[in-house]
Wavefront OBJ file of the C-alpha trace (Angstrom):
o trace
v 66.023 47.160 3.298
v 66.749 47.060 6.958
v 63.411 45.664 7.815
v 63.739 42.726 5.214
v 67.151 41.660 6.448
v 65.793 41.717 10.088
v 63.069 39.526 9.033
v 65.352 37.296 7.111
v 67.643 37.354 9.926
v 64.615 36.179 12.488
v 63.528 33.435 9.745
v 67.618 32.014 9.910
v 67.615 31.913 13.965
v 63.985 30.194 13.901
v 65.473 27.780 11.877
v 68.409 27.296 13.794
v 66.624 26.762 17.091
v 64.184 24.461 15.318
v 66.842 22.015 14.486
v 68.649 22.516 18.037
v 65.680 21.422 19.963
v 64.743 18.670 17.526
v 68.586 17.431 18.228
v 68.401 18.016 21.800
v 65.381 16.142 22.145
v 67.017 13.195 20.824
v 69.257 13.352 23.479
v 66.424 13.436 26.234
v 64.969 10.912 25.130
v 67.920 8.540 25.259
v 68.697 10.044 28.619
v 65.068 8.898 29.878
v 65.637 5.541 28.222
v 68.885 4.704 30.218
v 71.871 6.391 27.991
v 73.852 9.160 28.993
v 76.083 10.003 26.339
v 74.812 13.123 25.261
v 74.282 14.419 28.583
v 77.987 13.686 29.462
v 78.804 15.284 26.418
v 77.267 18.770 27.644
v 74.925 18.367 24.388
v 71.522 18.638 26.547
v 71.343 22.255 26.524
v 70.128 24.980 24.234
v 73.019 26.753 23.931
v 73.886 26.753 20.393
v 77.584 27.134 20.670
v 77.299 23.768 21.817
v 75.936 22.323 18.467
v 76.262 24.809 15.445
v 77.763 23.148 12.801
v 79.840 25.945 10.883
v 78.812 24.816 7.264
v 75.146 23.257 7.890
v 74.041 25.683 10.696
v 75.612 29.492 9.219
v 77.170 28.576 5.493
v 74.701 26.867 3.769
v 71.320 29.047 4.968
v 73.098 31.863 4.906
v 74.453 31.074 1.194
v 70.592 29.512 0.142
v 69.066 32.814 2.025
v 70.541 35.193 -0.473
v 71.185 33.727 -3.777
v 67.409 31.576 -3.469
v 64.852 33.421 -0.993
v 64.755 30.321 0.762
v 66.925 28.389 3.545
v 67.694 25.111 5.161
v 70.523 23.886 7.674
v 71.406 21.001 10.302
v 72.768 21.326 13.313
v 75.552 19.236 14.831
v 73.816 15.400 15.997
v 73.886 14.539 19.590
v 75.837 11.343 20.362
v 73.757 8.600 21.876
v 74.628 5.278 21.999
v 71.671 2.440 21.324
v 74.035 0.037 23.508
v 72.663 1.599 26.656
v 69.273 1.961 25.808
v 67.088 -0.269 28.210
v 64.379 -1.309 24.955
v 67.359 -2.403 22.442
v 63.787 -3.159 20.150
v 62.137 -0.212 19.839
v 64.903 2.567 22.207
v 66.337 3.816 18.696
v 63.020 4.470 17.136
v 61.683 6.073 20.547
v 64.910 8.509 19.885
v 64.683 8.806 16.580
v 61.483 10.046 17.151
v 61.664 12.391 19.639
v 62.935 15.105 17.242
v 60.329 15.409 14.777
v 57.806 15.036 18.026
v 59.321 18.051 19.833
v 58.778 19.929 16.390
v 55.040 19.396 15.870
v 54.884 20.234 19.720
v 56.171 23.318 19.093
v 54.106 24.114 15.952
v 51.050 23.588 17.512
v 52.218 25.550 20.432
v 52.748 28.425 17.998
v 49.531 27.769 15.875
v 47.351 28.288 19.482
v 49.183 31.161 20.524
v 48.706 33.044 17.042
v 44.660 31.791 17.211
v 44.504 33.861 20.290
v 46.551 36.809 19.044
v 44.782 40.175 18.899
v 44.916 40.720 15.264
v 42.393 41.203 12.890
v 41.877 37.845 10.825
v 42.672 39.916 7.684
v 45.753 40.810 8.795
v 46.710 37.199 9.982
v 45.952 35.674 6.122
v 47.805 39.076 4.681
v 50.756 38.087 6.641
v 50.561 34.295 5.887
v 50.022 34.698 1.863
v 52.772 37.219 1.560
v 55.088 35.028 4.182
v 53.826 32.317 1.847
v 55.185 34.445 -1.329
v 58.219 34.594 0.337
v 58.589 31.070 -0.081
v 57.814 30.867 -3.702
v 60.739 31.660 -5.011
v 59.356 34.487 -7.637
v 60.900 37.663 -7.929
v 64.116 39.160 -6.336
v 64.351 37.687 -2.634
v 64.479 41.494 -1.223
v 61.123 42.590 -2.840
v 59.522 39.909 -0.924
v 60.781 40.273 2.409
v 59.623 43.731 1.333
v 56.720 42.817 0.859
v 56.309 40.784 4.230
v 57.879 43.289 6.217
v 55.200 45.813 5.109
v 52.147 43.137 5.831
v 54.032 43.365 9.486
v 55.331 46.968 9.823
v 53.174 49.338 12.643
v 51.730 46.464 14.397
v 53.424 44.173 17.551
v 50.619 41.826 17.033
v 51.097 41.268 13.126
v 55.134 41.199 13.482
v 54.319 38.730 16.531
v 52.138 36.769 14.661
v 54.473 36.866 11.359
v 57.412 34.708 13.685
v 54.872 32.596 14.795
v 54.196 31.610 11.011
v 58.250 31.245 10.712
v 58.372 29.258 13.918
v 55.146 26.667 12.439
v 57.137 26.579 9.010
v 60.339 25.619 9.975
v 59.162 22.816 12.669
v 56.531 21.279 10.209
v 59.155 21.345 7.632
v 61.815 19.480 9.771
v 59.592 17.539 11.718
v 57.870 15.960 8.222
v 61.043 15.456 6.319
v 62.796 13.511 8.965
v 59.929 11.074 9.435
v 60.986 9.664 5.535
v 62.542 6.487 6.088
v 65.813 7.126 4.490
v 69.510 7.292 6.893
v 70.328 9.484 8.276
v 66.422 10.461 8.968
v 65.195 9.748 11.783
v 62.212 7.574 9.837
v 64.951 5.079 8.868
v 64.949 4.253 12.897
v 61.372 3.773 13.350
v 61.669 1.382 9.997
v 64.618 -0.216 11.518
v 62.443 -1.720 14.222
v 59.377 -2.045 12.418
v 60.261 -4.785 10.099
v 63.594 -6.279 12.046
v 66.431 -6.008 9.707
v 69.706 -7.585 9.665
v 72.423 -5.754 10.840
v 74.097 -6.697 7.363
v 71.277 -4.515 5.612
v 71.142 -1.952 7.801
v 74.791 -1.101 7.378
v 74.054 -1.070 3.420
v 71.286 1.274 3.875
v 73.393 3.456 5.730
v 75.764 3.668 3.754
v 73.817 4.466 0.560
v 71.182 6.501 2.660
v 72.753 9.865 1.291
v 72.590 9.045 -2.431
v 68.979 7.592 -1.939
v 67.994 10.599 -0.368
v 69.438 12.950 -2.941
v 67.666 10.473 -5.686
v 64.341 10.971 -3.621
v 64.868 14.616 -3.239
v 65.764 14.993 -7.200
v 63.310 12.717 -8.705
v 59.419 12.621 -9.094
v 58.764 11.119 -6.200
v 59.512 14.297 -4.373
v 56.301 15.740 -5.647
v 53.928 13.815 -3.691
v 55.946 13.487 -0.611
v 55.983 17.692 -1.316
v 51.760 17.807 -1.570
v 52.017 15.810 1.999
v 54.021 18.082 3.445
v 52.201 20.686 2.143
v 49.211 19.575 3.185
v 50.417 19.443 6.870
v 51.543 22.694 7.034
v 48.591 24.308 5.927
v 46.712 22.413 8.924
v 48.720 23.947 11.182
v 48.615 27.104 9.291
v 45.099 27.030 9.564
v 45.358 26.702 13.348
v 46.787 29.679 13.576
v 43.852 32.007 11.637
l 1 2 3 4 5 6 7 8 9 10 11 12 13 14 15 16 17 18 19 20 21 22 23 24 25 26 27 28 29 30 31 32 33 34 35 36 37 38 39 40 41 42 43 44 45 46 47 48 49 50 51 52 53 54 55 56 57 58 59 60 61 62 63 64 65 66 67 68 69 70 71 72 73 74 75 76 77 78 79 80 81 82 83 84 85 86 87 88 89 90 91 92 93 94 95 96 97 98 99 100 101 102 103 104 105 106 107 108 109 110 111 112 113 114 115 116 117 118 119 120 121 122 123 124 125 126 127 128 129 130 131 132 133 134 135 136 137 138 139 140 141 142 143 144 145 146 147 148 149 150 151 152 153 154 155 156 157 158 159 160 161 162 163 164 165 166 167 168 169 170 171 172 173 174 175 176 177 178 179 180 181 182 183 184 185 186 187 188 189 190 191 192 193 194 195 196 197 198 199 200 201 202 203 204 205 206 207 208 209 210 211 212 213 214 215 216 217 218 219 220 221 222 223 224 225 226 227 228 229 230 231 232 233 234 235 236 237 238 239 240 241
C-alpha cells in the first residue's frame, strides 16, 4: 500500500506543478509584453506557497484522488492587467496563451527524455497501459496503483520513466483543455481577439462562461472534444516509447 500512495502522491505534486508553471507563465509573458503586475505581486516564482489555492490545489484532488482514481485542481491565477500590455489587440491572447504553451513544452521535454531512457521498450508500454488503467476508472483505485507500482517496482529507469508518463499526462491534459474557447480558459482570449468582440459581449460571456463550461463538460459534445484530447496525448505518449 505504501508504494501506491507514493505514486499517487507523485501523480498529485505533478499536477500541482503543472498548473503552477502554466500560471506562472502567464505572468511572463505579460511581464515581456510591458505589464508588471504579477511580478510586483511576487507571483513569478515557483514557489507554490505563493499560489496554492486551498480548495482547487489540495481539497478537490485530494478528495477526486481517493473516492475516483482520478484527479484535477487549479492553482491560484496570476494578476495581470491587459491595460499595460503594449499590443492591447492581440497582448491578452499572447498571455492567455502562454500557459497551455509552457505545458506542451514541457510534455515534449518529458516525451524525449523517456525516448532516451534505458529501459527496455516492453517495460516502457507495461508501464504506460497499466498507468493508462489507472486512469480508467475500473476497479478499486488501490489495486491499480498496485498494479502500476509493480510495472515500476526494482527498476530507477521504469519508476523514472513512469513520472515522466505523469508529467506528459497532466501537461497535455491542461494544456488541451484550456485552449477551448470558453471564460475563464485561456481559448476564450485567443477568440477574444480573433473575431473583435464588443466589450458588451465579452462581459456576457464571462459571466456565463462557468455554466457553459459545465454544459460543455456534461453534455455530448464532451465526447469529441475527449477523442481530441485523446488523440494528443497518445502522440506524445508515443514520443516517449
Amino acid at each position: 500500500m505504501s508504494q501506491e500512495i507514493v505514486l499517487a502522491g507523485f501523480y498529485i505534486v505533478i499536477l500541482l506543478y503543472s498548473v503552477i508553471i502554466h500560471e506562472v507563465s502567464h505572468g511572463v509573458m505579460a511581464l515581456w509584453l510591458g505589464d508588471l503586475t504579477a511580478k510586483y505581486a511576487g507571483r513569478l516564482n515557483l514557489n507554490p506557497v505563493h499560489h496554492i489555492d486551498p480548495i482547487g490545489s489540495i481539497a478537490v484532488p485530494l478528495v477526486m484522488m481517493f473516492t475516483t482514481g482520478f484527479a484535477f485542481g487549479w492553482a491560484k491565477p496570476v494578476p495581470y492587467n491587459p491595460y499595460n500590455l503594449r499590443d492591447q489587440k492581440w497582448g491578452p491572447a499572447w498571455v492567455a496563451l502562454a500557459g497551455p504553451a509552457s505545458n506542451f513544452l514541457i510534455a515534449l521535454i518529458a516525451a524525449m527524455i523517456a525516448k532516451i531512457l534505458p529501459v527496455a521498450l516492453a517495460i516502457k508500454f507495461d508501464v504506460l497501459d497499466r498507468f493508462v488503467g489507472v486512469l480508467s476508472g475500473v476497479g478499486d483505485w488501490s489495486d491499480r496503483w498496485g498494479q502500476l507500482a509493480e510495472a515500476v517496482a526494482g527498476s530507477g529507469g521504469s519508476i523514472f520513466f513512469g513520472l515522466l508518463i505523469m508529467i506528459i499526462f497532466w501537461n497535455v491534459v491542461l494544456g488541451m483543455f484550456n485552449l477551448l474557447p470558453i471564460p475563464p480558459l485561456d481559448g476564450s482570449k485567443l477568440m477574444y481577439s480573433i473575431f473583435s468582440l464588443r466589450t458588451e459581449t465579452i462581459i456576457l460571456f464571462e459571466q456565463l462562461g462557468f455554466l457553459l463550461l459545465l454544459l460543455v463538460i456534461f453534455s455530448p459534445i464532451s465526447a469529441p472534444i475527449m477523442h481530441v484530447i485523446t488523440l494528443v496525448l497518445y502522440f506524445f505518449f508515443n514520443l516517449a516509447l
